[in-house]
FIDO-579116 format. One record per residue (C-alpha): residue in three letters; x, y, z. Coordinates in steps of 0.2 Angstrom, whole numbers, plus 5000, padded with zeros to 4 digits. Layout:
# FIDO-579116
alaXYZ
...
***
This chain:
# FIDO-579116
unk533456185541
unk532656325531
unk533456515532
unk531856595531
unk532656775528
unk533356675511
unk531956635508
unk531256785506
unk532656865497
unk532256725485
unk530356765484
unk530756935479
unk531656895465
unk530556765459
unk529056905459
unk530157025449
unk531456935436
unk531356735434
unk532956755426
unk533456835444
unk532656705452
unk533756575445
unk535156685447
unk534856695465
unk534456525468
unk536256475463
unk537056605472
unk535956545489
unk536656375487
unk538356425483
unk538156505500
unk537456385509
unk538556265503
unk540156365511
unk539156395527
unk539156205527
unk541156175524
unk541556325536
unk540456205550
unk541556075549
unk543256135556
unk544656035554
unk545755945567
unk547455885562
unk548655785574
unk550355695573
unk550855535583
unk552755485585
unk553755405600
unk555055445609
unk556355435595
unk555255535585
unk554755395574
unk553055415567
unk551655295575
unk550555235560
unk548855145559
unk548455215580
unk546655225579
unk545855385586
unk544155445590
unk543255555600
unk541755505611
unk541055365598
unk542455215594
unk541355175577
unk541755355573
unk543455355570
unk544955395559
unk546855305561
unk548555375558
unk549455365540
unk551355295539
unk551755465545
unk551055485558
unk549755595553
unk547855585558
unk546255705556
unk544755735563
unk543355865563
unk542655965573
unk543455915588
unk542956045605
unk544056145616
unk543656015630
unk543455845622
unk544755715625
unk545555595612
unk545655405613
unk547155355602
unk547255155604
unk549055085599
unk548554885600
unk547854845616
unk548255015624
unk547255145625
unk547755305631
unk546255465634
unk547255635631
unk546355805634
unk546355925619
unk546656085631
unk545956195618
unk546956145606
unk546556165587
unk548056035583
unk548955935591
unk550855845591
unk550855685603
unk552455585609
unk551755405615
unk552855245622
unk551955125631
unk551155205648
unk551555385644
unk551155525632
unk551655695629
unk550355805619
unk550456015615
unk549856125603
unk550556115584
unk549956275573
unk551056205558
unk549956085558
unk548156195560
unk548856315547
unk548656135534
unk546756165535
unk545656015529
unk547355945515
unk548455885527
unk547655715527
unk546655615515
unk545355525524
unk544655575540
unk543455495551
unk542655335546
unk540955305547
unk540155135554
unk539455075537
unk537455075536
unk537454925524
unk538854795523
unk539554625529
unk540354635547
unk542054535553
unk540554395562
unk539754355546
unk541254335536
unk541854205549
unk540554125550
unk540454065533
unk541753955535
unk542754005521
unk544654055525
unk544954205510
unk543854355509
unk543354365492
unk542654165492
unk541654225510
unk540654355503
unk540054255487
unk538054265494
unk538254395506
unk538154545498
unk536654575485
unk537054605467
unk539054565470
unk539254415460
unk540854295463
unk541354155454
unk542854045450
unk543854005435
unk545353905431
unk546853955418
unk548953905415
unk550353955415
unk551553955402
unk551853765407
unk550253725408
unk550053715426
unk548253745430
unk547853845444
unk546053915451
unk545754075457
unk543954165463
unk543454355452
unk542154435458
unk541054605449
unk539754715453
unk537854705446
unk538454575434
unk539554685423
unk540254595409
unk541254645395
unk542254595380
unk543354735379
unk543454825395
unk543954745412
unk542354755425
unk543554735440
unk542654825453
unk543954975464
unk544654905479
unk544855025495
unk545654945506
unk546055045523
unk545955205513
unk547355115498
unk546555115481
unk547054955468
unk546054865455
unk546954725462
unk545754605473
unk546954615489
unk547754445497
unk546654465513
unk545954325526
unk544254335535
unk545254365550
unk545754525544
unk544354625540
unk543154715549
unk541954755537
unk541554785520
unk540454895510
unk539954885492
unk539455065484
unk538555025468
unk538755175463
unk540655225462
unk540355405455
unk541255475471
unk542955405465
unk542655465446
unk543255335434
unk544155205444
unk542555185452
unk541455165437
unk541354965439
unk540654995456
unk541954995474
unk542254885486
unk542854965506
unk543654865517
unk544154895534
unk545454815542
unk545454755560
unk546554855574
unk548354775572
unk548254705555
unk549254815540
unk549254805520
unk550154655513
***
């Protein structure tokens, strides 16, 4: 949505000095960029139990389950702009439990089995936006659901999405040991990338963990995965294209 008073702030410039005029339309979106960030207010949180150990992989969320982030092994979990009067669904395997956010602007909860304790926690405001990695998940727009990987039949993931996924490309190839055993294994790449020199092994995100490493995952497990062509988000490591996998509630990395 257009500002229409920067606008003509950048029409005046234009008129007078096209070398203004650039320098303005830099500054406007250096602005507009930080009006955007300052929008988007972190919410950080902590789960532990009763004997203070922390609670990891809780799923929480807001109004909308798809929209959702989940606890790290410490405990930790962040959201965004979360309201004065919203309340939290954190989900600990097939329990879930709705606790009002009071006004608060972060939050320590205690949680075993039917009961929770919540209050304020202004450590954890004062961490901003740094004090976790990932935040909410979004429901992918494009990818292979936890149904369609099931219904290929196929027990491992990597051998279930050969044919799903346009431009993913896996195939199976055989090599020994040092004894000469021989032994079978599936790769799999992205557009087709093949080199002589340089590995085209695509990044794995698996539940926010990073590795090159295809992980050792059933069907079973996943949720979904996603395929970004395009890797440039994750710099280098995501020049042969990434691969995002959520994981079902209740399953953990191997």
């Amino acid at each position: 949505m257009h500002n229409p008073d920067l606008l003509i702030i950048f029409e005046m410039f234009t008129i007078t000095n096209p070398l203004s005029a650039m320098k303005a339309l830099a500054f406007l979106s250096a602005l507009l960029i930080s009006l955007s960030a300052y929008a988007s207010e972190p919410f950080n949180g902590r789960i532990i139990d009763f004997t203070g150990k922390p609670v990891r992989r809780a799923k929480v969320y807001v109004n909308n389950p798809k929209y959702f982030t989940k606890s790290d092994k410490e405990g930790r979990f962040g959201l965004t702009d979360v309201q004065p009067d919203d309340t939290l669904h954190v989900v600990i395997g097939r329990k879930t439990h709705k606790i009002p956010v009071d006004g608060a602007k972060g939050i320590s909860i205690k949680i075993e089995k039917e009961q929770f304790f919540s209050e304020e926690d202004l450590e954890l405001v004062n961490m901003g936006m740094g004090y976790v990695r990932k935040r909410e998940y979004l429901a992918p727009r494009s990818g292979v659901t936890h149904e369609q990987l099931v219904a290929t039949g196929e027990t491992d993931l990597i051998p279930a999405l050969r044919g799903l996924m346009p431009g993913v490309f896996v195939s199976s190839y055989t090599y020994k040991d040092a004894d000469d055993n021989v032994f079978s294994a599936t790769k799999i790449n992205i557009r087709n990338a093949t080199s002589l020199y340089a590995s085209t092994a695509p990044l794995w995100v698996v539940d926010g963990s990073e590795s090159t490493t295809p992980p050792s995952l059933t069907v079973m497990e996943v949720e979904s995965v996603e395929v970004l062509k395009d890797g440039a988000g994750y710099g280098t490591r995501g020049a042969n294209g990434v691969i995002i996998v959520r994981l079902r509630d209740g399953i953990g990395l191997r």
